[in-house]
C-alpha positions in Angstrom: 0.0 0.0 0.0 1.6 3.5 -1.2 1.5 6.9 1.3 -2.0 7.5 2.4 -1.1 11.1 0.8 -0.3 9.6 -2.7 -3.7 9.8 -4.0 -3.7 13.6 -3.1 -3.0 14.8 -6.6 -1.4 18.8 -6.6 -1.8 20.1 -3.4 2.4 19.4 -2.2 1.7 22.7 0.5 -1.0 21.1 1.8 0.9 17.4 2.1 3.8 19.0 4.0 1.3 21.0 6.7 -0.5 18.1 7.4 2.2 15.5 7.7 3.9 18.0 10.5 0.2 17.9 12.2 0.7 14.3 12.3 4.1 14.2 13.8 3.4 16.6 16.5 -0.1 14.7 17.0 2.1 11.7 17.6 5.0 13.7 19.9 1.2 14.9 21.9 0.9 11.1 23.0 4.3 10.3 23.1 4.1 13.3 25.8 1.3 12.0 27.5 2.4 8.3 27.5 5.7 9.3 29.4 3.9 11.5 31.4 2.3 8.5 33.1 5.2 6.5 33.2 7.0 9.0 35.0 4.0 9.9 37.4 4.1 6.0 38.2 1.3 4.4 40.7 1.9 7.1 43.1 1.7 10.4 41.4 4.2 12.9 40.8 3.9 16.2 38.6 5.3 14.1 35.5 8.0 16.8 34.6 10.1 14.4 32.6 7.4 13.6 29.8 8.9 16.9 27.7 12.6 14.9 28.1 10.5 11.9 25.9 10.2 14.4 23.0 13.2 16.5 23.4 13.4 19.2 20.3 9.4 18.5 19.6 7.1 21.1 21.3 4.1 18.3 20.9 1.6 21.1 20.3 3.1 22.3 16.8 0.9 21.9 13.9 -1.6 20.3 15.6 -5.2 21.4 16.8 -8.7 19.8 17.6 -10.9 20.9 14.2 -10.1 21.3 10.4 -11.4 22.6 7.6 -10.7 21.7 3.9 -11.4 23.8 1.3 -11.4 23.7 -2.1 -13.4 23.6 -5.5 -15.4 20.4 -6.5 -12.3 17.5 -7.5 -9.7 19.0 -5.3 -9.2 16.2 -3.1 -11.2 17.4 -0.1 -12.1 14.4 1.2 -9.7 12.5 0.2 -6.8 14.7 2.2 -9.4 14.5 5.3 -9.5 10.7 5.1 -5.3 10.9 4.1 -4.6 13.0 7.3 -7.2 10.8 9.8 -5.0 7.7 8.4 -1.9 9.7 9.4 -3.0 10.4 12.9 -4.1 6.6 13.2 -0.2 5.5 11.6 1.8 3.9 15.0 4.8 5.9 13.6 2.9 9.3 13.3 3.9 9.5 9.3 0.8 8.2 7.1 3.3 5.4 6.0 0.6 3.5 4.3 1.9 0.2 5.8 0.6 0.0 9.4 -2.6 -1.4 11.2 -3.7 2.2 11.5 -3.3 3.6 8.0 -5.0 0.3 6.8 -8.1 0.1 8.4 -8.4 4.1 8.5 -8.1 3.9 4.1 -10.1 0.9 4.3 -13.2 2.5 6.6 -12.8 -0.1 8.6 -10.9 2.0 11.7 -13.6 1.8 15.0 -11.9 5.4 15.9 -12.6 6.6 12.5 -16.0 8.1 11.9 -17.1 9.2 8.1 -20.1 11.3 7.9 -20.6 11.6 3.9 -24.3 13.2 3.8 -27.0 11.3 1.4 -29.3 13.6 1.1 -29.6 17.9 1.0 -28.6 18.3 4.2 -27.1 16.9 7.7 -30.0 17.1 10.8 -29.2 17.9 14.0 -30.4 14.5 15.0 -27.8 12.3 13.3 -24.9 15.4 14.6 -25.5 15.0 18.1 -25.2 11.2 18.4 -22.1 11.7 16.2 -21.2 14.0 19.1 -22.1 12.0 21.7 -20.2 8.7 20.0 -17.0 11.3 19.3 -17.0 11.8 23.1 -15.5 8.4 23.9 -11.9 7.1 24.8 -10.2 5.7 21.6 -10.6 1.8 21.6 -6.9 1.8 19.7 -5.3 4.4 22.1 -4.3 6.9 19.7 -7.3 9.8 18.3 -11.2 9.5 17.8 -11.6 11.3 14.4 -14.7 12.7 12.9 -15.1 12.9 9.0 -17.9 15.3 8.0 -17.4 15.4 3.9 -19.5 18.3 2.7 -20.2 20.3 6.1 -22.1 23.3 3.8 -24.9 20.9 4.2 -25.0 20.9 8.4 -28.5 22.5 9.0 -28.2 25.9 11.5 -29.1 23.4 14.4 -26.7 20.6 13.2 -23.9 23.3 13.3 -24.4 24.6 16.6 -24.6 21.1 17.9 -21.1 20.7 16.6 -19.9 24.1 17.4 -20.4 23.1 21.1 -18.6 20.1 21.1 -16.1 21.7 18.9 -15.3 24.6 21.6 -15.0 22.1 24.3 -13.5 19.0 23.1 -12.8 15.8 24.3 -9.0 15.6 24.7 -8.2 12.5 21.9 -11.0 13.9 19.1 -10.3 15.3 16.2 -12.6 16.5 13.8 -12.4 17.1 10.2 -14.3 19.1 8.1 -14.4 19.2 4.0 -16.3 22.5 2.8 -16.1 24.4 -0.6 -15.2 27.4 1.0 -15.3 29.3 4.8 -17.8 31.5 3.2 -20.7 32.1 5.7 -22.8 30.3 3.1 -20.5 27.3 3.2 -19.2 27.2 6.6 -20.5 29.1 9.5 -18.0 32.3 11.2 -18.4 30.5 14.3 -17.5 27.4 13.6 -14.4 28.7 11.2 -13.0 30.8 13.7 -12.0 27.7 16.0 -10.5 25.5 13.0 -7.5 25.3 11.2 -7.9 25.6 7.7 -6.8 23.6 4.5 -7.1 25.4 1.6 -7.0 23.1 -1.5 -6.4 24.3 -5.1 -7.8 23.1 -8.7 -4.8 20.1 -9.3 -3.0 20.8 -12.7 -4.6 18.7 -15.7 -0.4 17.0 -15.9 -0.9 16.1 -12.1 -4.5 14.5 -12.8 -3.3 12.9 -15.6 -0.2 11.6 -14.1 -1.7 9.5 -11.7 -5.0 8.1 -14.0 -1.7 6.2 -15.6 0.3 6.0 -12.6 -2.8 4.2 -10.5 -5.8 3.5 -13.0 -3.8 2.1 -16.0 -4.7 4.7 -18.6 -3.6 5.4 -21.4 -1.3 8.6 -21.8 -3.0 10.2 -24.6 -6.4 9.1 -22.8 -5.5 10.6 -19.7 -4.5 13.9 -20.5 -8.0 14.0 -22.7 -9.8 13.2 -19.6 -7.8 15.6 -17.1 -8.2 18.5 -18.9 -11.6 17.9 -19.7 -12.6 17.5 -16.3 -10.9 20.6 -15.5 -8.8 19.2 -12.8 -11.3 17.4 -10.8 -9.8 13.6 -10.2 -13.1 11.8 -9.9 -15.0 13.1 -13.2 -11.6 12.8 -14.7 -11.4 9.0 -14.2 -15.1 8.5 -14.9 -14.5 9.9 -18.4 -11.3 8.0 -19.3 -13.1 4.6 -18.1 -17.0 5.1 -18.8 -18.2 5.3 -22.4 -21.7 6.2 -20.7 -20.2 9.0 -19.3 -18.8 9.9 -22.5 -21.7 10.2 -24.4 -23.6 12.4 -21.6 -21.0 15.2 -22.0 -21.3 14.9 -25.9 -24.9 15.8 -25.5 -24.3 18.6 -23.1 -21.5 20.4 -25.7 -23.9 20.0 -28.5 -26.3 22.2 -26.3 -25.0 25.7 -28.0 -25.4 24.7 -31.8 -29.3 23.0 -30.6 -30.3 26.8 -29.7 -32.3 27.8 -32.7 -35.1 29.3 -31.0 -37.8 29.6 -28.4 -39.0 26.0 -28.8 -35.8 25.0 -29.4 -34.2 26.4 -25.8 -37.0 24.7 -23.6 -36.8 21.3 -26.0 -32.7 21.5 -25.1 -33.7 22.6 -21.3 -36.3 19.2 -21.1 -33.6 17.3 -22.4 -30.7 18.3 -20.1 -33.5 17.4 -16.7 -34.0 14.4 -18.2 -30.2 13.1 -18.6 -29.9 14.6 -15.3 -32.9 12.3 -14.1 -31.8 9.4 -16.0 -28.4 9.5 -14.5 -29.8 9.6 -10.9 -32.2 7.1 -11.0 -28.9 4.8 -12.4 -27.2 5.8 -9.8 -29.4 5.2 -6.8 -31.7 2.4 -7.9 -29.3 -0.4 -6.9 -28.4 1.3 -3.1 -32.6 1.8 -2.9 -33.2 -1.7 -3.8 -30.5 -3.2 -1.3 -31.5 -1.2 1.6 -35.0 -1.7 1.2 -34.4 -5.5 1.0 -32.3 -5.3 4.0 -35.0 -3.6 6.1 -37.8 -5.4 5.7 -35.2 -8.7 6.2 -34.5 -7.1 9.6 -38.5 -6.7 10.0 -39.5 -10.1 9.7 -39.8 -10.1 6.2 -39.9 -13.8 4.8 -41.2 -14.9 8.2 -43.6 -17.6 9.6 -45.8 -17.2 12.0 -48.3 -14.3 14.0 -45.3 -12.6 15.6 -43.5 -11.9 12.2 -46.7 -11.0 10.7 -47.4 -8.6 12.7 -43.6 -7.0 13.3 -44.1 -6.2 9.3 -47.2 -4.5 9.5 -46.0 -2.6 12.2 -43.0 -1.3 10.1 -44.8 0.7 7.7 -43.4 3.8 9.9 -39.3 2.7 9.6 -40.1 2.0 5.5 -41.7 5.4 5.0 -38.6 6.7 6.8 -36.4 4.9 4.5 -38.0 6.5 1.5 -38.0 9.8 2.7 -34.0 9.5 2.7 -34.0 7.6 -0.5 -35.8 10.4 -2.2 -33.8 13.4 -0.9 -30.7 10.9 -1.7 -32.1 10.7 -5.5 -32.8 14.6 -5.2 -29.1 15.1 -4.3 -27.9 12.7 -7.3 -30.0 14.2 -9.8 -28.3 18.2 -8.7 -24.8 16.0 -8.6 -25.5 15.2 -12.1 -26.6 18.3 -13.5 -24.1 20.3 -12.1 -21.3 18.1 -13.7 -23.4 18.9 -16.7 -23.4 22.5 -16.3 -19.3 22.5 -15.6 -19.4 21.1 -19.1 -21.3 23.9 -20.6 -19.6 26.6 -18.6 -16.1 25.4 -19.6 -17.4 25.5 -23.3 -18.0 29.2 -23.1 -15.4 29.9 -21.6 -12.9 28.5 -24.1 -15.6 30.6 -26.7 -14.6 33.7 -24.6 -10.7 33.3 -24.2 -10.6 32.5 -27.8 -12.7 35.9 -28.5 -9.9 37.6 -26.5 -7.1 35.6 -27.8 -6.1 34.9 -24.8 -2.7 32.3 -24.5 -4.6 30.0 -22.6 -5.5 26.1 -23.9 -8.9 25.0 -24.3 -10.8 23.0 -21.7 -12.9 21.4 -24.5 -9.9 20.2 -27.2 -12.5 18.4 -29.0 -15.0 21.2 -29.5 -12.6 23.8 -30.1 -13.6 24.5 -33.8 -17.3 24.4 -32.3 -16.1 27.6 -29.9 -14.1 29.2 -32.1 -16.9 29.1 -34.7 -18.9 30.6 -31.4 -16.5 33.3 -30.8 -16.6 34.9 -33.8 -20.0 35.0 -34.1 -20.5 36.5 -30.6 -17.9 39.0 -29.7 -16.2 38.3 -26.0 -18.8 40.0 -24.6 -21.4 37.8 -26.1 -19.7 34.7 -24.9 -18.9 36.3 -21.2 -22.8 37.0 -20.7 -23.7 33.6 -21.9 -20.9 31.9 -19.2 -22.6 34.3 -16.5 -25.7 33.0 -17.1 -24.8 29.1 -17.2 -22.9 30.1 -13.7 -26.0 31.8 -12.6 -28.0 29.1 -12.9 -25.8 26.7 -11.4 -26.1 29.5 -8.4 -29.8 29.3 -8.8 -30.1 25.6 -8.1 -27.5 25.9 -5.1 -30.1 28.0 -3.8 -33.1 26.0 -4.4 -34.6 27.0 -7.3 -36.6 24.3 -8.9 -34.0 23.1 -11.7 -36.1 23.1 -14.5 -37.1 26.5 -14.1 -33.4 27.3 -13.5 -32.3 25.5 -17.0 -34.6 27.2 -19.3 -34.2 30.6 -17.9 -30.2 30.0 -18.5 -31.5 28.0 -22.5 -33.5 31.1 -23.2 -30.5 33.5 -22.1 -28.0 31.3 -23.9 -29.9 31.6 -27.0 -30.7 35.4 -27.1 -26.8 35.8 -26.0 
């Protein structure tokens, strides 16, 4: 098994902060640990821990709560998971090799908690017994560490249960958050003012494709395609170079510009982006639905003989109404996933239309519609391409906010097409 920080494509700054967190997480114990063996049975003051770690002031580098920041493919939570492997290694390095870094990159660590939200939002509910759970001793001896990939989805009461057990933490937890940004609409002040903070950057297409050969098997020439067309984001990047499904969705999305003949024509595209969007959910989820539903009524009595079974099922109509409800706000969250990958697309279309307006020095995101944005960019002046970008980003800001997504996509199809 590499580094846990090898998949952490482009962000070297970051990989050198958080490997000295680690260390001096691992001189905190060593501290403690010598502490007590100092102390003995009968006390003492424990004065000759600091000689255990001579030249390491154990409190360098490392603090209770993080925050990692970054746009969408930047590795968020993969350095969150990297860094809770590191403080989980025996030798306090993230070598990859240990019983720590193993389970913790496996999800398999008992002191290693992942919250990765399913649907729109994180309740205050499932914070609080995260809280309450984060508040115990570590069953391996070393840090409890809380995961909380996407925290812009905590609800206000969800954050302020975390804020309190944030500004009085237990002494072995750690939590992590992963954010898009500490903007008050991300992140709460409060909560950012008692973290550290991560900031990640877009990874260089190179570094993206550099490692889709190095750990996927890709081809070179397949690889770069697929890094620069994913505009540096790792995941999208891989699931271009390896799915032809995924292929073929973004070939629709960049024929969107030259299907904007008219009226009729900008709600036909609009109807047809929802539905891909739709489609693509309902692919996603379907199997996950299917398996948890099967699972729950199993553990209902499903299957079963008898009155007693009988009668546990009928009286489980409340827990399987429960499960929908999360299935459906998952699907909800899938199909937005997928229509904001779609709108990236579009967006990064324009904007090779605008910096070819402006003749900027810059290479295309979208080498294999180039001729199609050129073509664009003559026709509509850089202004005309800049207001048609501002409006795909508009309506990706639209949906953020809640705006029903069809009514969001063909307000953005009818300002694409009047320009």
């Amino acid at each position: 098994m590499p580094d846990v920080f090898a998949d952490l494509v482009g962000q070297d700054e970051a990989v050198v902060e958080l490997r000295r967190a680690a260390a001096a997480a691992a001189a905190v114990l060593r501290a403690g640990a010598a502490a007590l063996v100092t102390a003995g049975p009968n006390g003492g003051d424990g004065s000759a821990g600091d000689d255990a770690v001579t030249g390491v002031d154990p409190s360098a580098g490392m603090t209770h709560a993080w925050i990692f920041t970054g746009p969408p493919g930047s590795g968020r939570s993969v350095a969150a998971r990297a860094f809770a492997a590191a403080l989980q290694c025996v030798h306090g390095t993230g070598c990859g090799e240990c019983p720590g870094c193993h389970t913790t990159m496996g999800a398999t660590n008992a002191d290693v908690r992942m919250v990765v939200p399913e649907g729109l939002s994180i309740g205050v509910g499932e914070m609080r017994a995260l809280v309450l759970r984060a508040a115990s001793t570590p069953s391996g001896g070393r840090w409890q560490v809380v995961v909380i990939e996407d925290a812009d989805r905590l609800t206000e009461a969800a954050g302020n249960a975390l804020l309190k057990a944030i500004e009085e933490p237990p002494p072995r937890t750690v939590f992590l958050l992963c954010a898009p940004s500490t903007h008050p609409d991300d992140i709460s002040v409060t909560i950012r003012s008692r973290c550290r903070v991560v900031p990640l950057r877009q990874p260089p297409a190179a570094a993206v494709a550099e490692v889709l050969v190095r750990r996927d098997g890709i081809a070179p020439d397949v690889a770069q395609w697929a890094a620069s067309a994913a505009q540096g984001h790792v995941g999208r990047a891989r699931r271009l170079a390896r799915d032809p499904e995924a292929r073929k969705r973004r070939e629709a999305v960049l024929a969107v510009p030259r299907r904007l003949t008219g009226v009729g024509a900008a709600f036909d595209a609009a109807s047809a982006l929802i539905e891909a969007a739709e489609a693509e959910a309902e692919a996603s989820v379907t199997e996950a639905d299917t398996t948890e539903r099967a699972a729950l009524e199993t553990a209902l009595g499903a299957g079963g003989t008898g009155r007693g079974a009988a009668g546990a099922l009928r009286g489980a109509a409340g827990q399987l109404k429960e499960l929908e409800k999360r299935q459906k706000s998952r699907a909800t969250r899938a199909q937005r996933d997928a229509l904001d990958r779609a709108l990236v697309d579009l967006a990064g279309f324009y904007r090779d239309a605008l910096t070819m307006a402006l003749r900027a020095p810059v290479a295309p995101v979208h080498t294999d519609t180039a001729a199609l944005a050129g073509a664009g960019a003559q026709k509509w002046d850089a202004d005309g391409a800049l207001r048609r970008l501002e409006a795909v980003l508009a309506c990706r800001a639209a949906i953020e906010a809640n705006v029903k997504p069809r009514i969001a996509v063909e307000a953005m199809m009818l300002a694409l097409w009047k320009g």
